[in-house]
C-alpha positions in Angstrom: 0.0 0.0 0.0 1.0 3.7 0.7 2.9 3.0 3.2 5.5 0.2 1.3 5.4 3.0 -1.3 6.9 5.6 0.9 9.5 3.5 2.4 10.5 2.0 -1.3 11.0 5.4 -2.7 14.0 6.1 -0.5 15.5 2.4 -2.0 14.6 3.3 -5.8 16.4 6.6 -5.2 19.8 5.0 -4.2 19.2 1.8 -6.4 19.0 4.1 -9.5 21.0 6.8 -9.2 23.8 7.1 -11.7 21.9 5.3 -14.1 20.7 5.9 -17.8 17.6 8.3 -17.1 17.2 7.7 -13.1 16.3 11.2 -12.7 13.2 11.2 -14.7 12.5 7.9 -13.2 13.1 9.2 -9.8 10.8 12.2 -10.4 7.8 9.7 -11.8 7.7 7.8 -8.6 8.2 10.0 -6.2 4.6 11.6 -7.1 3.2 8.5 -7.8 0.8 6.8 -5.2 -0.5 3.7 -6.6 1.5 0.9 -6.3 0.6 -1.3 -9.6 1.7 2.1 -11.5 5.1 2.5 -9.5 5.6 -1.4 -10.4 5.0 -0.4 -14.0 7.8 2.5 -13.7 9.8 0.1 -12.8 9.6 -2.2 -15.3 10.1 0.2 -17.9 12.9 2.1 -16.0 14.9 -1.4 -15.7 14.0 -3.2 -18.4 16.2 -1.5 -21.3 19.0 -1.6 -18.4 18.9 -5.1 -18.0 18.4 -5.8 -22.0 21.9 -4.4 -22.4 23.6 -6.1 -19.8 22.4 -9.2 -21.1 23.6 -8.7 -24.3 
């Protein structure tokens, strides 16, 4: 809920800074309160990121 929101967005700051675009990302959760939609963020932010690591 709202609450494991909160407390993730301190983690998704640290886990993603430095990377290809984390400040956008950053600024997209930090306002967002819904967590299916913070989930989808994420899979967007990452998924690109790990696509070229595999590679």
């Amino acid at each position: 809920g709202l609450q494991g929101i909160k407390i993730a967005r301190k983690h998704l700051g640290w886990y993603s800074k430095g990377l290809p675009n984390s400040a956008e990302f950053r600024s997209h959760v930090m306002r967002e309160d819904n967590p299916e939609r913070v989930k989808t963020l994420l899979q967007e932010f990452y998924k690109p990121i790990i696509e070229m690591a595999a590679a």
